[in-house]
N, C-alpha and C positions, 0 to 999 in steps of 0.2 A: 504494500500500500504506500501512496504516494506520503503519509502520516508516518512510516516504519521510517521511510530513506531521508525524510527530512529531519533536521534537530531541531526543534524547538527552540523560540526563543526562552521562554521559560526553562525547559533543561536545561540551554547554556547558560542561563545567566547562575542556574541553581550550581550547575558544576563549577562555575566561576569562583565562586559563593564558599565552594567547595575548598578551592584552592588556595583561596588566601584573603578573602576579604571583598570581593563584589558582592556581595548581599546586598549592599545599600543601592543596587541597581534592578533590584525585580520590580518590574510593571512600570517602568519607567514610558513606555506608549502604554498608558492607562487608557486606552480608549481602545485598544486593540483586539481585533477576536482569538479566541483562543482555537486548537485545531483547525486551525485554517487550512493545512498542507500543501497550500501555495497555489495551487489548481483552480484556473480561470474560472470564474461561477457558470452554470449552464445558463443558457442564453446569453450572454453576454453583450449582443447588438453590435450593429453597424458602428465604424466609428465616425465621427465626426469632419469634413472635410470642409474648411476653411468658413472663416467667421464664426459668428454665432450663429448654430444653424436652426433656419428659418421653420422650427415644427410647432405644434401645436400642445406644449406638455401640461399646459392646463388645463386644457375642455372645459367641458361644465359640467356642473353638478347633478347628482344624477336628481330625476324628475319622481320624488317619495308621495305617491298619495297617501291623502289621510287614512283611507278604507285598508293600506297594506299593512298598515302601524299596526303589530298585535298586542301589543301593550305598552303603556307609562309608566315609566318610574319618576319619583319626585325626591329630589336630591337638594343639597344647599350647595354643595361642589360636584363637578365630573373631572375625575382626574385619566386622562387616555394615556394609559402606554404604564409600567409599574415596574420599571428599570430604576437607574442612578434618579434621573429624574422628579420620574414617578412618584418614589417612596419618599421622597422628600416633600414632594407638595402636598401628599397625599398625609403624614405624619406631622406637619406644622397645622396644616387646616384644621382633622382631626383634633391634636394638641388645643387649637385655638377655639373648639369648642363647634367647629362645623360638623355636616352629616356629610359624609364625602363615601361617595363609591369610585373605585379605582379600576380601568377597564383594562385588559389584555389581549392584544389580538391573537397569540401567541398561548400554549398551553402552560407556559410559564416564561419568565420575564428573560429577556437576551441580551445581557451585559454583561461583557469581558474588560480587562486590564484592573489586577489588582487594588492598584496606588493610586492615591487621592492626596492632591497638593494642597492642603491646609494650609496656614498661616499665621502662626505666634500662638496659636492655642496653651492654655494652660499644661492639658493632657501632654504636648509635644516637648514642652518647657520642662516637664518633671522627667522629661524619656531624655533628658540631657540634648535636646537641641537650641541653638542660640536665637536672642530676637535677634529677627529682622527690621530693615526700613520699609516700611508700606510705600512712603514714595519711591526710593530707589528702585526698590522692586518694578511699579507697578512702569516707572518708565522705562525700565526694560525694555518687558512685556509688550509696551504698547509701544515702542522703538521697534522689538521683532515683530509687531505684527506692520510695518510698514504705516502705521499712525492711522490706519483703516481699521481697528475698534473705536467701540462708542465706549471710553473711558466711567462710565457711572456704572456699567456692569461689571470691568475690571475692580472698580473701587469697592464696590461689593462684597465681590470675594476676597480685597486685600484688608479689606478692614473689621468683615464680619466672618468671615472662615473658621477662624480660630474658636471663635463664642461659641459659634454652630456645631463646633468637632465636639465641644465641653459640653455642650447641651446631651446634644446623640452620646455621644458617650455614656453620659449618666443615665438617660432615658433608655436606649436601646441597645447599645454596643456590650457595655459592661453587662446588664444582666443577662444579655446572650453567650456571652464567654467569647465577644467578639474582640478585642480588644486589638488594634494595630500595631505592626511590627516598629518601630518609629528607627527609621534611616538618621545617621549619623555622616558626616563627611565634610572634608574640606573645599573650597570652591577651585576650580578647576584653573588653569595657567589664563591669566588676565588676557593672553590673546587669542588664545585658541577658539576658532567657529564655537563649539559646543562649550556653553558655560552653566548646562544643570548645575543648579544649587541643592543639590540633594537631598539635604537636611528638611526639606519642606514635605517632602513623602515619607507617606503613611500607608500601609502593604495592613490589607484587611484580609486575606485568603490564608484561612486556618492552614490547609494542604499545598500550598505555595504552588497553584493552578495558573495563576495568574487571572482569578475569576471574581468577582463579586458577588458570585450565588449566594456566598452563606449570608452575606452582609444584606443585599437585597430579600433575601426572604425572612432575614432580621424586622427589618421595617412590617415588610406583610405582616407575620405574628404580630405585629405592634397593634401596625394597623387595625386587625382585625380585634384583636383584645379589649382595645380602646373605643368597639363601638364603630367602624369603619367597613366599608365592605369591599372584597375583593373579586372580581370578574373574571374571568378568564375564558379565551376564545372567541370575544364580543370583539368588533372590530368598528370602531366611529366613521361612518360614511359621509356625513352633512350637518355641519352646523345650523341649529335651527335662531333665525334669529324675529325679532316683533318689527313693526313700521319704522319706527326709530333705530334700527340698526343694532339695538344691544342686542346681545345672545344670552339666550335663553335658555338653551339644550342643545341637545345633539341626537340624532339619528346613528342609530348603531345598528348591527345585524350581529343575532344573536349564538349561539354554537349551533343551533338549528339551521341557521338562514337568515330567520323571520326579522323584521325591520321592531324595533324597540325605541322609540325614544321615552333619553332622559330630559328629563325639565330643570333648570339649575334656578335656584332662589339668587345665589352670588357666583357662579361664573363655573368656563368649562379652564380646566387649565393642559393645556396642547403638549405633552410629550410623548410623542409620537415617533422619534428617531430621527433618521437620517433620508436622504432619499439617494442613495451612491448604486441602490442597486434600481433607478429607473433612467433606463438608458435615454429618453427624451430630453429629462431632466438634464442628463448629464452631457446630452448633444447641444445643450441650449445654453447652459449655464456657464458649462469648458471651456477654454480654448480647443481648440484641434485636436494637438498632441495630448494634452490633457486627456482629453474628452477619448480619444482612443486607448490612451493606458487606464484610464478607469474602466472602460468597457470590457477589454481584452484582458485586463490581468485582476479582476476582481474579486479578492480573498475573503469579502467582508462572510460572515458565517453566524446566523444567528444566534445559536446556541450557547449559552453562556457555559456549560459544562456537559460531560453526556450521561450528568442526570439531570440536566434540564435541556431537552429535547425542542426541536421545533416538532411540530403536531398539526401543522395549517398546511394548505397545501398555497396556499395566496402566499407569492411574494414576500418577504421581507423587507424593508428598509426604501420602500417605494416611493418612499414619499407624500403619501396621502395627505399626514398631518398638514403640511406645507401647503398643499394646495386648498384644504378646507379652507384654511386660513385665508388663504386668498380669494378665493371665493367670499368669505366674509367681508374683503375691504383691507387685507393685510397688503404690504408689498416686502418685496424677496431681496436680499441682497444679492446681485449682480457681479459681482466685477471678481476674480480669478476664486471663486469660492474655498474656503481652506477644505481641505484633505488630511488625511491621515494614511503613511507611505511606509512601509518595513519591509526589512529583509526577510526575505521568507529561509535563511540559509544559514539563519544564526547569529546573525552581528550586523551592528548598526553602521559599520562604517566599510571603506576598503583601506585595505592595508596590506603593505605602505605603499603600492601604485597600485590603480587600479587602469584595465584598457577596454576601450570597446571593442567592440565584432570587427571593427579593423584593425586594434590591435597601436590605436592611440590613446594616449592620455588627453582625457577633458574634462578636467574638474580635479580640484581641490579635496584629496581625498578624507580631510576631516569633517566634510560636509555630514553629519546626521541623516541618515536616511529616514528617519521618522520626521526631521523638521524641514527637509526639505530633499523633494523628488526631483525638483525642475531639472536637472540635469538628466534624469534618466528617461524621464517623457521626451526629449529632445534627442536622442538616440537613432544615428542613421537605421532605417528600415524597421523602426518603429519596436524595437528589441527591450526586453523589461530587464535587461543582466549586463553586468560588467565582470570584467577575470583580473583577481585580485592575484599581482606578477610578486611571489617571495623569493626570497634568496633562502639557505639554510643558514645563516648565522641568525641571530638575534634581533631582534628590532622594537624602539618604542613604540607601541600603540599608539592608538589616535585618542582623544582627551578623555572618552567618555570612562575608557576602563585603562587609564594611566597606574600601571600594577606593576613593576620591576620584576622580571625574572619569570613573568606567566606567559610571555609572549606564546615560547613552541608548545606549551601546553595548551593554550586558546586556540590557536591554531590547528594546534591536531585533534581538539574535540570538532573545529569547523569543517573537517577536511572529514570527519566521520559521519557526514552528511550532508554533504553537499558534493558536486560533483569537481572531481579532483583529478589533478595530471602531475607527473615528475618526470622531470626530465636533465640529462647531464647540459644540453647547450639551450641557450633559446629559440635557434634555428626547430631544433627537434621536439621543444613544446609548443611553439606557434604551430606544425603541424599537427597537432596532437588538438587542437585547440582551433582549428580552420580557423586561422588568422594568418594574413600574409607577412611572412617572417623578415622580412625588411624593415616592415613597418614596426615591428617588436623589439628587437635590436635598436634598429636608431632610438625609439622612446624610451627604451631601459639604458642606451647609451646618453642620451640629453639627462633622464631622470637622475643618474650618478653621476655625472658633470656638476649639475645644481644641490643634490645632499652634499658632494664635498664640498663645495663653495659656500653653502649654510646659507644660501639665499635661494627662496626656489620663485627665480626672477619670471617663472611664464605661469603660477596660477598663486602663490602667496600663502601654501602649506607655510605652517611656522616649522622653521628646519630641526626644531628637538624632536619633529616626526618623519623626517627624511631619513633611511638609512641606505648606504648604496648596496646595489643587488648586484653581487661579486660571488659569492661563494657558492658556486653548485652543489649535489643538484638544485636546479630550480624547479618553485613550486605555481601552479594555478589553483585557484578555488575559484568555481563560477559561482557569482553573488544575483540570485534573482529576486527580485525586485515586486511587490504587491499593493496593490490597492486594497485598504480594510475601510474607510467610512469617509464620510462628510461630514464635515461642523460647520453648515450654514445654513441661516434658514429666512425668517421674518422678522422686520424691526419693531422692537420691544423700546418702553420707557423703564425707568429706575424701576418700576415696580411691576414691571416685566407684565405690564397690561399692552398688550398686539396694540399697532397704530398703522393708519393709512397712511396715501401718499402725502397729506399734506401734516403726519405726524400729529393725529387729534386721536384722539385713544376709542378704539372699538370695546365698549363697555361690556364687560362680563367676559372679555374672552385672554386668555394669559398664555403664555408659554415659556418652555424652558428647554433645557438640553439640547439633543442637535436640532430642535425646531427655530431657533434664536440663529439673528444673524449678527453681524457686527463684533465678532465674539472675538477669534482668532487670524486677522488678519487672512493672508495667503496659504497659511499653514503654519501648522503647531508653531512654539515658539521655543527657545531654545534656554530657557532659564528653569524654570518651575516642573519639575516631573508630575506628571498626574493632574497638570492643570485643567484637560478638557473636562474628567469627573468632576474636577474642584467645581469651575463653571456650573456646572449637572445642578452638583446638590444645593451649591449657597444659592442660584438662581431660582429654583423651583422651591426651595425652603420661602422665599421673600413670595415669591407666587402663591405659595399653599396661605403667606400670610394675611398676605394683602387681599386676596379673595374669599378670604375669611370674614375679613376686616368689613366687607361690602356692604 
């Protein structure tokens, strides 16, 4: 099985963990699915050729007679979707004294990536991690997101994250026997591409699955304990709203079929996921390149564990929520949507060259592949891999797993799955490797010109990660490259109440997780591990409040 030949990120980070101290890096793509096995999703779609291509991924909504409606339910909240989200909006509202039913398209909730990037919390402070600066931080953040978030959602999370961890922790973590692993570590070389601050993640997966099952069905019990109710295999089709535009309810179909609407007193609140597996969406949304590597190499994998199964035969990750929304009067952020981009081969980086299908170097290879794919989307003849060129002597890692002395050990766990070549010259791995061997030689001959010079004058690697590739044999690793989600969705105010074009708040309708746009820039950012869930809960937590509040 394609699951057997591949290594997990998870395995390696755990074997890492093993060897001498990467622990403080599981679930670092906290938003990532687990068993993926790297395997394009079926149907995948066309890809995308030039512009934003001109389809139709909205429609409309579909036409619900009153007479199909087989029943009312009356609610004071509807919370859709019962993931990171979910259980957060659904556990404040609760909490705040509302009636709140919580819906599941799904036979149970589909959230992967352990680690969730808190912020100065109490609980983190007593686990011996340092405060931080909320502003430092948060301009970071919004410096990696290319200043394309709306900063009062960052502020959010940089200011109320922490309160929120102490809260759920007393309420629902600790008496679950859920309690976080709390990462420790020093901040990475002041120049290096990748400057996770580590110390901000929090690793909640008992079995170090890299999953959120146990944490998310945390909440569920809560939820349910506290008077809350839990749905599952109900899927929201259409927001129902009165004359004046507020929303009111929502139309659902039931595990039957059958059309149900809820009726909401204070509001429905939208986490509904991602939309990365509706190929219209992503023909529309994308660029080109984009829009073809999401389609073609699309890992994303509902199931949060495989005891929590997907059970639907409908799509996952469609996008629906998104378009409800719009349909209601929301509008969509636009412009290069952020992503979520991993190795499916065990490691976030290449190291220490890495060449394309022809067998040159293009790019900087301390580049994170979770925080940023563009280089791989841009690949002659549309290729989702690169060949990581080793020498056998030693070499420093690239920043994220900066470890003395673990190099041939990381390496030789990456090489025991993923596909691998050795060879005494580089003439006779380029063949090994159909790449033309001209082209492999000069760039391994330019690439140790530049390590020993300690300036690497044609892409600006910091030279403490150059080593020259001299000592045979020499190694290849093919590094391939996967599409796992989207974090973009509809613009949200501070209180993550949906707003139209002209940003006047569509009353009773909310959202959170990957339904919010304006969140992450172009793609994840390179400071905060775990920050997309972070996003998830402190957003949907202020949702669950505020629609309470109503």
């Amino acid at each position: 099985m394609e699951e057997e030949r591949k290594i997990s990120r998870r395995a390696f980070l755990g074997g890492a963990a093993a060897l001498g101290g990467a622990a403080a890096l599981g679930g670092l793509a906290a938003c990532s699915p687990t068993d993926s096995g790297g395997a394009p999703a079926d149907g995948g779609g066309a890809p995308a050729e030039g512009g934003p291509v001109a389809v139709d991924w909205l429609g409309t909504p579909p036409e619900i007679a009153e007479a199909d409606i087989s029943a009312t339910i009356d609610t004071d909240v509807l919370v859709v979707g019962s993931a990171m989200a979910g259980v957060l909006a659904a556990y404040k509202a609760v909490k705040d004294g509302a009636k709140v039913v919580m819906i599941e398209r799904n036979g149970s909730p589909h959230i992967s990536g352990s680690g969730v990037g808190f912020f100065n919390s109490r609980y983190q402070q007593e686990g011996g991690q340092p405060v931080h600066d909320e502003i430092g931080v948060m301009n970071q953040v919004i410096n990696e997101g290319n200043l394309r978030v709306d900063a009062s959602l960052v502020a959010l999370w940089a200011y109320h994250s922490g309160e929120i961890l102490d809260e759920i922790e007393a309420d629902v973590l600790g008496p679950a026997g859920l309690s976080g692993r709390i990462m420790t570590g020093e901040a990475l070389e002041p120049n290096d591409l990748d400057q996770y601050i580590v110390s901000f993640h929090v690793d909640f997966d008992p079995n170090e699955r890299d999953s959120l099952e146990a944490f998310v069905y945390a909440f569920h019990d809560w939820v349910k304990a506290n008077g809350g109710e839990v749905v599952f295999e109900t899927t929201a089709r259409k927001l129902v709203q009165d004359e004046s535009g507020v929303v009111t309810g929502c139309i659902c179909t039931n595990p039957e079929g059958a059309y149900v609407q809820y009726n909401t007193a204070k509001g429905v609140i939208m986490c509904a996921g991602s939309y990365g597996g509706n190929v219209d969406m992503v023909n529309y949304f994308c660029y080109p390149s984009m829009a073809h590597f999401v389609n073609t190499y699309n890992a994303y994998n509902a199931k949060a564990s495989d005891t929590a199964p997907v059970t639907i035969e409908e799509k996952m990750d469609d996008g629906i929520g998104h378009k409800m929304m719009v349909w209601a009067g929301g509008i969509m952020e636009e412009i290069d949507p952020s992503y979520q981009s991993w190795s499916i081969d065990g490691y976030s980086f290449a190291a220490p060259l890495a060449v394309n299908n022809q067998g040159k170097r293009f790019f900087n290879e301390c580049y994170s592949s979770l925080s940023t794919s563009f280089p791989i989307y841009e690949l002659p003849d549309g290729v989702n891999y690169v060949w990581q060129i080793v020498a056998s002597d030693d070499f420093n890692m690239p920043p994220l797993l900066p470890i003395p002395g673990m190099t041939r050990e990381i390496m030789d766990m990456i090489a025991s799955g993923s596909e691998f070549y050795e060879a005494d010259t580089l003439e006779e791995l380029a063949g090994m490797i159909n790449i033309p061997a001209e082209n492999l030689v000069a760039t391994v001959e330019r690439y140790n010109e530049l390590a020993r010079a300690g300036k690497d004058d044609d892409f600006g690697k910091p030279p403490w990660h150059m080593s020259p590739i001299e000592q045979p044999p020499f190694k290849a690793y093919k590094e391939n490259y996967a599409f796992y989600g989207m974090s973009s969705g509809v613009k949200v105010n501070r209180n993550l109440e949906v707003v139209d074009k002209n940003w006047n708040t569509i009353p009773g309708l909310y959202a959170a997780g990957n339904c919010v746009g304006w969140r992450m820039g172009s793609g994840y950012q390179n400071v905060v591990p775990g920050l997309c869930n972070a996003y998830s809960a402190v957003h949907a937590y202020f949702a669950g409040k505020n629609a309470a509040a109503r």
